[in-house]
Structure formats: C-alpha cells, structure tokens
Phi, psi and omega in degrees: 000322195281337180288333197289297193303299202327278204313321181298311153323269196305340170275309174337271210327310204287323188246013141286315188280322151330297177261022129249354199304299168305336167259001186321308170251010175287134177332307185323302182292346146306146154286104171261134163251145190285323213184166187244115168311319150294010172262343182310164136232102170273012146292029147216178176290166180225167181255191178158116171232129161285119217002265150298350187272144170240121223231135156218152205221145171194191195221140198272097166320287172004331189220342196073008173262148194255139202255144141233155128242174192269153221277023162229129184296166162273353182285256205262007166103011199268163158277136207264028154228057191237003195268179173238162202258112164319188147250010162272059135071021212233129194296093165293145201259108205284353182296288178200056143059037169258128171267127170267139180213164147026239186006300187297349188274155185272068189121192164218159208218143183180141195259167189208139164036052172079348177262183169249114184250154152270112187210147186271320183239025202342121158293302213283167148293339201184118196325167165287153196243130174293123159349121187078350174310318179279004193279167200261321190288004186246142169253146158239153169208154165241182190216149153224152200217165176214116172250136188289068192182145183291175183304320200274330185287315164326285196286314176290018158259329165303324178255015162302116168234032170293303181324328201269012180279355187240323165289323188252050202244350214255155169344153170027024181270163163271345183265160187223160209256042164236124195304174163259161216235158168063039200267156190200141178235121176262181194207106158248204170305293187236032193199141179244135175224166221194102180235156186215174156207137218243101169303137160283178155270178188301325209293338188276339190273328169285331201254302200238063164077031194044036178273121201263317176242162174221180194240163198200129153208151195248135178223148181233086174271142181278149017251300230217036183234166197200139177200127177238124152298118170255127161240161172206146174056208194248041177235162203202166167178098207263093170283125156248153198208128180250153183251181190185111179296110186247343178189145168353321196228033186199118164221124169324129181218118171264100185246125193246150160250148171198114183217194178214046137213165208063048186278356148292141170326331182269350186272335175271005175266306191287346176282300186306324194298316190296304210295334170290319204299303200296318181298320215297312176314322146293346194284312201285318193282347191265347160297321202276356175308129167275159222292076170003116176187202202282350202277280185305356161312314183327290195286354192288143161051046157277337164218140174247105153276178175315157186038033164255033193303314212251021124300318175280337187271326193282328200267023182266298142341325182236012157283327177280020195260142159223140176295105209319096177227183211350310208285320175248044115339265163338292185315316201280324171307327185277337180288318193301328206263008184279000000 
C-alpha cells in the first residue's frame, strides 16, 4: 500500500512538472498588468493583447472574481468582446450564444494596487507592490501612455541615469547638467537597483521646497515592473510603472504615483500634469528610438559608459526575453489545454 502511494505521489509530481515544465521560463507566467482598475467598467468585457495573445477579462459579480480568457470564442473563431456578462456571471458569445464562466478561465486574473493583472500560470502569488502603496499616509494616482518603442527600450531607460540631463532639461523636467553623486548598484538574480543623489533643476527645487538635492533610487524587476523613489526631508515620492508589450515596437506603461505631499485635490492634479510633461518627454526620446532587429541588437551597449554596470546587467537579463508572438501564443494554448 505505502509502495502504491509512493509511486503515485511520484507520478502526480512527474505530470505537474511535465505540464509546466515548458512555460517554466515563459513571459506568460509573469504578472502583467491589463489595466488601471477604476478606468474599467468590468461588468462588461474588456480586450486587452499581451503582445500577441488576444485576452478579454470581466468580472462574476456573484463572487467578485475576475475572468479571463483569451479573445476568440471555441466554437466557431468570433470574438468575445462584444459578448454579454450572464447573470451566472458568465461571457456569452453573441455569434451563437456559448457562454465561458470560472471553470473556463484562461489563467489568473486579480487586482493588486489599483491594477488589473494577469498571469497564465504564476511563479509570485501576486504582482509586485510598489512601496507606500497601502500606506494611509500616501495618495496615489495613475497615467497611462503607449510608447513607441520595444519592452528592452523601455526597461534600460529607467534605469538610466545619464538621460535626463538631455531629455529631461526641459519645463518640468527633473534634470540638470550637474552629474549625480554617490552612485551605488545593486544586482540579483532577478533585479537590478540603482541608488544615487541628484541636483534638482531650479524649477524642480521651487516646487519641492527649495530642496536642492534629492536622494533617489530606482529597482527593475524582470521582465516588466519597475518602481522608483525620489526623497528629499520625510518626503518620498514613489513612481511605480508595470509595462505590457503590444507589438515588437509599442509598449504600454501603467504608471502609478504615490507620495505623501501635495494631498489636495489640486495638488494631486499638478502631480499628475508634472508627470505627464516628464512622459511626455520620454514619449519624444522613444520615437527616436531605433527599430528592434538583428542590427541593432548587434550594436546595442558596444560602448558603456562609466557607472552603467546594472544597464549591462539588466539588458543581460533579456537576452532571455523574446517577444510573444503568435507561435508562441499557440504553444502556450496548446500547453495550458493538455
């Protein structure tokens, strides 16, 4: 009997791993976020494609729970985010009336710090949480932006701290022609940090309190959450910003503020306005970015400059990303469906 258990027990175990064993390092199995949850109306579908995968998501009042599945019905190929939400909670497919419930969902789907995320398989239990979010003493707001420019352009600009004396020199930019100080890099398995202290320019040293310098760190987790502090005094102000890949050359950036001054309504209006100007600003460098292919992979980081250890480190990181597109799309329906 106990040789019986054994053996079973060791077969379960052989065909749990079997059947993740192929998404094991797959993108998929990250948290992505879908959405900034109060811009939603989840009682209806909503779309949403990780790169290539085309996803619709709503939510079973009945339970509170959030559905996802991917954006083609199974009957007959229509798309499901024209369908309507039962009152079992469940997508109905207006083509020829099959309804997806629970049981049915494509994944797991659950909101964390105000987004709506997605994962087909998890490693984490639960996305990563920006810092101070839950805190009482802290306000939040989000943005969202679509940048012209791939997932890899993306993450080694955040943790750049060359640009901004050249992108961000502008109205509401933060940079300034004085280098930054103290720089120090961390490096792990699956995150690169970056902590420094920083001239403001005047204009930013007027808005926040004639404070001249600010101490700062930036952390990068792969593949797609990114989250930074600027302090100055007892004051923080924590940009976190998860990405979401839409095409090769287009990435989405779900950007939350979270600080603990300027907690009026008008104040938490002008945090947003700076922040936009400062996207806006990046909006202009990531056009200029160039097009992801073989040459410039070639030629990417053939010169380093000083203190770019965890830019070298992070795009290192990503050699193992590649961008999700159909086929492996495919792979992965047929692997989830085995």
């Amino acid at each position: 009997m106990y040789l019986f258990t054994y053996f079973f027990m060791v077969y379960v175990s052989f065909y749990q791993i079997k059947k993740t064993r192929a998404l094991k390092n797959d993108f998929f199995r990250h948290w992505h976020c879908i959405g900034i949850a109060d811009q939603l109306d989840l009682n209806k579908p909503n779309k949403m494609t990780i790169g290539d995968l085309p996803l619709v998501f709503w939510k079973d009042n009945n339970n509170g729970k959030l559905i996802t599945n991917i954006n083609i019905c199974k009957h007959m190929g229509s798309k499901l985010d024209n369908g309507i939400i039962t009152k079992d909670g469940c997508l109905k497919c207006q083509y020829h009336g099959l309804e997806i419930g629970y049981k049915e969902r494509f994944g797991e789907t659950m909101e964390h710090d105000g987004k709506i995320f997605w994962s087909l398989d998890p490693i984490e239990k639960k996305p990563f949480s920006i810092p101070f979010f839950t805190n009482k003493e802290y306000i939040h707001s989000h943005l969202t932006i679509d940048m012209d420019c791939s997932l890899l352009d993306s993450a080694l600009n955040t943790v750049d701290i060359r640009h901004p004396e050249y992108v961000h020199n502008k109205l509401f930019g933060f940079g300034s022609k004085n280098p930054p100080l103290n720089i120090k890099e961390y490096k792990y398995k699956d995150r690169v940090g970056l902590a420094f202290d920083y001239t403001s320019n005047k204009l930013m040293q007027k808005i926040n309190d004639n404070v001249f310098m600010t101490n700062n760190f930036h952390m990068y987790i792969y593949p797609t959450f990114t989250w930074s502090k600027v302090s100055f005094h007892e004051k923080n102000l924590i940009i976190g910003v998860n990405f979401l890949p839409l095409a090769p050359n287009k990435t989405r950036w779900f950007v939350t503020l979270c600080h603990n001054y300027y907690k009026s309504a008008v104040g938490k209006e002008f945090m947003k306005v700076a922040a936009s100007k400062i996207l806006d600003q990046d909006f202009q460098q990531m056009q200029n970015q160039a097009q992801p292919n073989q040459l410039k992979e070639a030629m990417l980081l053939k010169h380093v400059f000083p203190d770019e250890e965890v830019i070298v480190s992070l795009s290192e990181m990503f050699q193992k990303y590649k961008y999700p597109d159909i086929q492996d799309c495919f792979h992965i329906y047929n692997e989830f469906n085995k």
